[in-house]
C-alpha positions as CSV (number, residue, x, y, z in Angstrom):
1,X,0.0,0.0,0.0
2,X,1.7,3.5,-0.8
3,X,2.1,6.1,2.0
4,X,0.7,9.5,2.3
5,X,4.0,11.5,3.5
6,X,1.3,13.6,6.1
7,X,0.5,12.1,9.6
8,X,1.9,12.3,13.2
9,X,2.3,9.5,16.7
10,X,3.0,10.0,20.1
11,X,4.2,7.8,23.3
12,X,5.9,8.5,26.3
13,X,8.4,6.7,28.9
14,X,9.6,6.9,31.8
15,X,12.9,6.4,34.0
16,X,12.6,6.1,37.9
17,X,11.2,9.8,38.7
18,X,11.6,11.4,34.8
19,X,8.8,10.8,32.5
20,X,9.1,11.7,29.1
21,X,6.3,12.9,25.7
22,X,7.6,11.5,22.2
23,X,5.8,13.5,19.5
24,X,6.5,13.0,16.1
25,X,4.7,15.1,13.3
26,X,5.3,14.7,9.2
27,X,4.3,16.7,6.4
28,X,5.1,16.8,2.6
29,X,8.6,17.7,1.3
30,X,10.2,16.6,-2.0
31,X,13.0,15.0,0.1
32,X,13.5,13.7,3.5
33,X,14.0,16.3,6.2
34,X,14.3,14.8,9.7
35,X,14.3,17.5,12.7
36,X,14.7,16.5,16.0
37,X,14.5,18.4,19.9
38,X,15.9,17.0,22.5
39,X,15.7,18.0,26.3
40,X,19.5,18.8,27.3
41,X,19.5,15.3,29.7
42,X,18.9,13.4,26.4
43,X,20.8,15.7,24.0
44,X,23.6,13.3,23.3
45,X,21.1,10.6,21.9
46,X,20.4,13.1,19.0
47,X,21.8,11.7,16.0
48,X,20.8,8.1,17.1
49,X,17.5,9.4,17.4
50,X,17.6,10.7,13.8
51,X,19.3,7.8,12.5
52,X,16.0,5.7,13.7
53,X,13.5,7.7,12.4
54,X,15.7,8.3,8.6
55,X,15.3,4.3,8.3
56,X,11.8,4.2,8.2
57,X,10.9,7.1,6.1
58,X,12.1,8.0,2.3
59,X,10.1,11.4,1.9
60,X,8.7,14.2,4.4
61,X,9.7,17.1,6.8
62,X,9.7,15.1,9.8
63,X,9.8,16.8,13.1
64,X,10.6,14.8,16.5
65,X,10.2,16.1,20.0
66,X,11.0,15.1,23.4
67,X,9.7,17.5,26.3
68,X,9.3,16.3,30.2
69,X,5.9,17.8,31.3
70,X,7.6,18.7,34.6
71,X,10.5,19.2,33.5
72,X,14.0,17.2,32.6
73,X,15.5,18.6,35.7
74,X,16.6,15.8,38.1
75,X,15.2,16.3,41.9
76,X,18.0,17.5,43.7
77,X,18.8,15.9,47.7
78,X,20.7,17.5,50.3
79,X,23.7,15.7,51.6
80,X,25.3,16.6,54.6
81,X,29.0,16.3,56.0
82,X,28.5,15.5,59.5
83,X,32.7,15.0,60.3
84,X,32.6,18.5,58.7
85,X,29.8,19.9,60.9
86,X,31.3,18.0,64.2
87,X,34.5,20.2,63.0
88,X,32.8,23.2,63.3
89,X,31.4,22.8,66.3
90,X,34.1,21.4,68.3
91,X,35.7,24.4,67.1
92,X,33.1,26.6,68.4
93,X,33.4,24.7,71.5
94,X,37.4,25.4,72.2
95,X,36.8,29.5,71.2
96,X,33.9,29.5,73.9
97,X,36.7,27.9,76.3
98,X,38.8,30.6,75.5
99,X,36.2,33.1,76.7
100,X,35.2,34.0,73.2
101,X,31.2,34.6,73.5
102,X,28.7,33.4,70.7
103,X,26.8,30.3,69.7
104,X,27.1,28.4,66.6
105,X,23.4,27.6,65.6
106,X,22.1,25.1,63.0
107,X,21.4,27.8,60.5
108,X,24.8,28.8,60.4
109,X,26.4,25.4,60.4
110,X,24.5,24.6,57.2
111,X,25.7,28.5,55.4
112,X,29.7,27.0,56.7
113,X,31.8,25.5,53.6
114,X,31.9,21.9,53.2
115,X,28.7,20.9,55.5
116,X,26.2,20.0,52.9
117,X,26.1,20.3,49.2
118,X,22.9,19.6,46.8
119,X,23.2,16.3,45.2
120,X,21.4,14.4,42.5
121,X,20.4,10.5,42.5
122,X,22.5,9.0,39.4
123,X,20.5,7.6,36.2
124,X,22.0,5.2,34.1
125,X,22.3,6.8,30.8
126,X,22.5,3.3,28.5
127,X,18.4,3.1,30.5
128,X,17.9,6.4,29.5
129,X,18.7,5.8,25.6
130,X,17.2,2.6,25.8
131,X,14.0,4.1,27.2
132,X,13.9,7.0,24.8
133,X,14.5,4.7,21.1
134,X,11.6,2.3,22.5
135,X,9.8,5.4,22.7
136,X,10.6,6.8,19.5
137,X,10.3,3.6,17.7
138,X,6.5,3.6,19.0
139,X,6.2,7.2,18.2
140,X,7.5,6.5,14.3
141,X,5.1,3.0,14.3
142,X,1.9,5.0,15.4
143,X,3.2,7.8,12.3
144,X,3.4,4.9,10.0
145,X,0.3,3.7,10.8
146,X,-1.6,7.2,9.8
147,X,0.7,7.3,6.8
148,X,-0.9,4.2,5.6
149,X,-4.2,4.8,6.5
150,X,-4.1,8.1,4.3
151,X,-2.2,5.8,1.9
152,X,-5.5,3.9,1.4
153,X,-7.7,6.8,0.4
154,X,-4.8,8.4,-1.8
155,X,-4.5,5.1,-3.9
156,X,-8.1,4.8,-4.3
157,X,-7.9,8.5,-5.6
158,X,-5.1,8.1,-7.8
159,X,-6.9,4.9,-9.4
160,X,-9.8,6.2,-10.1
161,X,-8.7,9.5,-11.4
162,X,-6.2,7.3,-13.5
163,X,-9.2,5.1,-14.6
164,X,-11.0,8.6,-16.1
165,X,-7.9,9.8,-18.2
166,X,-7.6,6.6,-19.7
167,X,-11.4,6.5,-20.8
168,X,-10.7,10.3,-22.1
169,X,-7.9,9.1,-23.8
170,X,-10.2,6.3,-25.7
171,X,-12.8,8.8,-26.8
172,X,-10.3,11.5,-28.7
173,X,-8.4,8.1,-30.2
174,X,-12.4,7.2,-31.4
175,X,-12.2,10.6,-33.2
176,X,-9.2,10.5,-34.7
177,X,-10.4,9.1,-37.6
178,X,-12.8,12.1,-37.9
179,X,-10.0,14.6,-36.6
180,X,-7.5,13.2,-39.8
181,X,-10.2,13.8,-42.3
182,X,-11.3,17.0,-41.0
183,X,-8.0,18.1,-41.4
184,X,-7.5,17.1,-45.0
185,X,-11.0,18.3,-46.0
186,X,-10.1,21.6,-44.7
187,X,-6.5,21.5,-46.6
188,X,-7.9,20.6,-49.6
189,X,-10.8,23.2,-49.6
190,X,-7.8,25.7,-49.0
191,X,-5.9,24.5,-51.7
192,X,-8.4,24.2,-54.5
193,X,-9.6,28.1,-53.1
194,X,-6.3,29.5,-53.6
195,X,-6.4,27.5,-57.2
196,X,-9.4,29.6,-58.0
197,X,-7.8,32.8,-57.4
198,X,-4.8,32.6,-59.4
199,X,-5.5,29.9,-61.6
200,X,-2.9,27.5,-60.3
201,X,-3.4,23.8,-59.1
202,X,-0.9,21.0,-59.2
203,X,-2.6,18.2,-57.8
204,X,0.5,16.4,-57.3
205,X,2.0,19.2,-55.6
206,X,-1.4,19.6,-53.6
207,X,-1.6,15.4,-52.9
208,X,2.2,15.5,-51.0
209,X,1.2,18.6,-49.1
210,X,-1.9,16.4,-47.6
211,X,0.5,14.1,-46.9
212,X,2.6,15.9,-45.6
213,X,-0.1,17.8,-43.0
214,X,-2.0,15.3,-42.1
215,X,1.0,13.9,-40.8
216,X,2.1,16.3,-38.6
217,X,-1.0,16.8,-37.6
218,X,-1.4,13.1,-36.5
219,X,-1.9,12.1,-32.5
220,X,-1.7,8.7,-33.3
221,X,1.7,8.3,-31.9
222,X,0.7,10.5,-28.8
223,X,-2.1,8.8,-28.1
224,X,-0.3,5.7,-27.7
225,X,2.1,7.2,-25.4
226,X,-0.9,8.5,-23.6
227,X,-2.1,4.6,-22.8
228,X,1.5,3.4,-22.1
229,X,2.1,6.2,-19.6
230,X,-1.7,4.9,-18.0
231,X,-0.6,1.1,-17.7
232,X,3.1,2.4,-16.4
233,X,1.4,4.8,-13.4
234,X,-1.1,1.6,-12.4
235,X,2.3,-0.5,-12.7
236,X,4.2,1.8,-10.2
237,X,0.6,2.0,-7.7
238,X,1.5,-1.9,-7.5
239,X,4.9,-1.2,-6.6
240,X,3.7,0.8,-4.1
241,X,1.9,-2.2,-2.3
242,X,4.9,-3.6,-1.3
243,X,6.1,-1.0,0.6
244,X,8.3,0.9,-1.7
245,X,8.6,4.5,-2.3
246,X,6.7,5.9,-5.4
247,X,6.2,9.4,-5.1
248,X,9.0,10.5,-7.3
249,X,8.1,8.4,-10.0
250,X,4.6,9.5,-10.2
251,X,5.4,12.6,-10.5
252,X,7.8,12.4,-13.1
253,X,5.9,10.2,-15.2
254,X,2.8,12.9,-14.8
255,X,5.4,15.3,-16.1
256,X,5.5,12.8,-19.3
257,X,1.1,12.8,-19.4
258,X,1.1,16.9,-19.6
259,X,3.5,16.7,-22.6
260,X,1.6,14.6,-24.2
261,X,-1.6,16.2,-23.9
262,X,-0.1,19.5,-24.8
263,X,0.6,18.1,-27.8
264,X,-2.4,16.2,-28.6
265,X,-3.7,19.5,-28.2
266,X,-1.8,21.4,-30.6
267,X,-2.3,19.4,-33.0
268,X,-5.8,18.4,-32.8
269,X,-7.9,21.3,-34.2
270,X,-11.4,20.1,-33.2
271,X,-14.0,21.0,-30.7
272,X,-15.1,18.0,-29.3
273,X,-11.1,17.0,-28.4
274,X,-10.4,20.5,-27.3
275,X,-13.0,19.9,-24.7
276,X,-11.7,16.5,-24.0
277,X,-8.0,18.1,-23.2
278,X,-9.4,20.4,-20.8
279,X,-11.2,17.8,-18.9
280,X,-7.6,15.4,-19.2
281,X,-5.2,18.6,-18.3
282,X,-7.7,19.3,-15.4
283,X,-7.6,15.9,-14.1
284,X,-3.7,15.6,-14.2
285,X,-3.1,18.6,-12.3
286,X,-5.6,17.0,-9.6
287,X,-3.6,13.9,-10.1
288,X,0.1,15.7,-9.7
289,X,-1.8,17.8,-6.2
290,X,-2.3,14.1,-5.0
291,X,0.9,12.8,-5.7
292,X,2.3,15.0,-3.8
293,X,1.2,13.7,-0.8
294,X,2.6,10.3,-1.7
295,X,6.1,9.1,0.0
């Protein structure tokens, strides 16, 4: 089934006290573009992080994001020196000996160098990346999902819209017959009109010029490219089922379907095609805006 390139997933983890949001959001792009934030605790893990999420994906702006709701800060604990403190005090003690007044209270104590500092539990940081690529793998799995989902309705756009050129197509090749002879009838009415006027006609001359001009004005040959071009984008659709990136192609080969058309529609000087071109130009642009939705 082919893949939209839109979509977006979500998990979270968690390691002893930290808990952590995995968002990850995609949108079209003619290439890939992989962004990703990182709190500063799990900065390091950046380019693994992108690494996972460039294997799954071929096409989109891709944006990843890790956020702690109450924030990546660790809790911080208070540790306390209590040789340290003892120190002080039995320093305090010997000055008060010496007749040196004043007390030594707990506020104090705590304000003195070396009696306690703020300390923070230690995290293992191979359970912290471990934690955070489960996560992201979820995240990128729940994308994937909506990717395909939207994949689904795309393709059964795609075939349908596919399904009504090629019909179009069959109707102006039914007139072509028609188109050919119009054209001749209208060279040869020319011809023998300008014979009138000055009295010259060389019907051999006129005979090769038919030739000539109905040949160039022949869509026999686009035509068939037109049909080829319609079994080659159904061909690439069933590519697509297997998983592998089609976008690009599509889109080139709808590149090959305007060029054709164009021409068909220079050359074909009747009203009943001319409204059959804008009905086939309209639905390839509506094809190429769909494509591009297509990884």
């Amino acid at each position: 089934m082919i893949r939209s390139m839109t979509g977006f997933g979500c998990s979270s983890f968690q390691v002893e006290e930290l808990v952590f949001d995995v968002e990850v959001r995609a949108v079209n792009h003619r290439y890939l573009d992989v962004r990703v934030r990182l709190p500063r605790l799990l900065a390091g893990l950046e380019r693994e992080v992108r690494a996972r999420v460039q294997a799954r994906f071929d096409r989109g702006k891709i944006d990843l994001s890790v956020a702690a709701p109450g924030g990546s800060e660790r809790s911080s604990g208070v540790e306390v020196d209590l040789e340290v403190a003892r120190g002080y005090l039995a320093a305090a003690a010997r000055l008060q000996s010496e007749g040196i007044e004043g007390a030594l209270d707990i506020g104090t104590l705590f304000a003195l160098p070396g009696v306690a500092r703020l300390v923070q539990p230690e995290i293992s940081a191979e359970a912290l990346r471990e934690a955070l690529l489960d996560a992201v793998g979820v995240a990128v799995d729940v994308l994937d999902a909506m990717r395909v989902d939207e994949g689904e309705a795309l393709e059964r756009d795609l075939v349908g819209r596919i399904a009504g050129v090629e019909a179009c197509a069959e109707r102006i090749e039914s007139r072509a017959g028609e188109v050919q002879q119009g054209v001749r009838e209208r060279l040869q009415r020319r011809a023998e009109q300008l014979g009138r006027e000055t009295g010259l006609l060389d019907a051999a001359r006129l005979y090769q010029e038919l030739v000539i001009a109905a040949d160039r004005l022949d869509i026999t040959e686009e035509l068939v490219r037109l049909r080829s071009h319609v079994e080659q984008f159904r061909t690439i659709i069933r590519e697509g089922e297997s998983g592998n990136p089609v976008g690009r192609s599509l889109d080139f080969l709808l590149q090959e379907f305007s060029r054709e058309v164009n021409t068909v529609g220079s050359k074909a000087s009747d009203a009943p095609v001319a409204h059959e071109i804008v009905y086939l130009k309209t639905e390839i642009e509506r094809l190429r805006e769909q494509v591009q939705n297509v990884e």
